[in-house]
N, C-alpha and C positions, 0 to 999 in steps of 0.2 A: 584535724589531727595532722602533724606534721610527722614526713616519716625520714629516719636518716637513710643517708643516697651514699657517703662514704666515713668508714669508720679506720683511722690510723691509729697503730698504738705509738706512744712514746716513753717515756721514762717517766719511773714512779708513780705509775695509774693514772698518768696523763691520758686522756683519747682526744685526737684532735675531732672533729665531726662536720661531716657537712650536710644539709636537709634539701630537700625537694623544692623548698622556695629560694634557694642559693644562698640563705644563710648558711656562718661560718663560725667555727670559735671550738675552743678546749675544755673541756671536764676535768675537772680532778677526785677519783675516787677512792684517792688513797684511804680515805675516812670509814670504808667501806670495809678495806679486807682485813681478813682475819676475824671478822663479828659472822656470824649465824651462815647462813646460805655462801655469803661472800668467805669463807673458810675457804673454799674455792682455790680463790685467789693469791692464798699462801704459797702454790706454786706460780713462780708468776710467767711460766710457761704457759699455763693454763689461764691465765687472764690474756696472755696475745692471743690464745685464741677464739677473741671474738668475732662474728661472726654478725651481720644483718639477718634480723626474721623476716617472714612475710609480711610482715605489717609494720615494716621499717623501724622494728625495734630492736636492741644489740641483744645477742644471744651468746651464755658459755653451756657449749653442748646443751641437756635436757636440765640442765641444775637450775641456771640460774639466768633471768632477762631482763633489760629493764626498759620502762616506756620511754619511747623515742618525745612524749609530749614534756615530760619532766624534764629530761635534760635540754631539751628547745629552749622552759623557763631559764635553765641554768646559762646555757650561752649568748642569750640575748638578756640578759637579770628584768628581763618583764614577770609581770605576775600575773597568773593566772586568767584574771580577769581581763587584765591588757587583750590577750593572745584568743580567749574566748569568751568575747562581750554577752554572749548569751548568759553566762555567768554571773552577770552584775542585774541581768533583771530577773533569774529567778531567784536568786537572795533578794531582792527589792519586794518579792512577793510572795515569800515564806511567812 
């Protein structure tokens, strides 16, 4: 599990993010707000402020959080199985 170490906001639901193995790179969640939970984010005051969980996942206040391992796929575009090889051999023996 990768966990984020620093989260920037920028414009338009940009986050830049940085992870614990010194990877780097941008999100864009613009696709998010305004749908369900991410209602949120209509104020987009309340989207800066995000915030790191304990478990190095981004948090807005008690609403809404999301896994620091998803968005790792997003900024490195590896897949799941790249990032955790365990993955490819219990599908191989399902």
């Amino acid at each position: 599990m990768h966990k984020i170490t620093r989260v920037d906001v920028l414009d338009d639901y940009l986050l830049s993010l940085s992870f614990d193995d010194g990877m780097r790179g941008t999100v864009d969640l613009h696709d998010l707000a305004g749908s369900g939970v991410f209602a949120l984010w209509n104020d987009y005051e309340a989207f800066r402020n995000v915030k790191i969980g304990d478990s190095g996942e981004l948090v807005w206040s008690d609403q809404v959080d999301l896994c620091p391992d998803s968005l790792y796929l997003q900024v490195t575009g590896k897949s799941a199985g790249d990032v955790f090889p365990g993955l490819k051999n219990e599908l191989a023996n399902a």
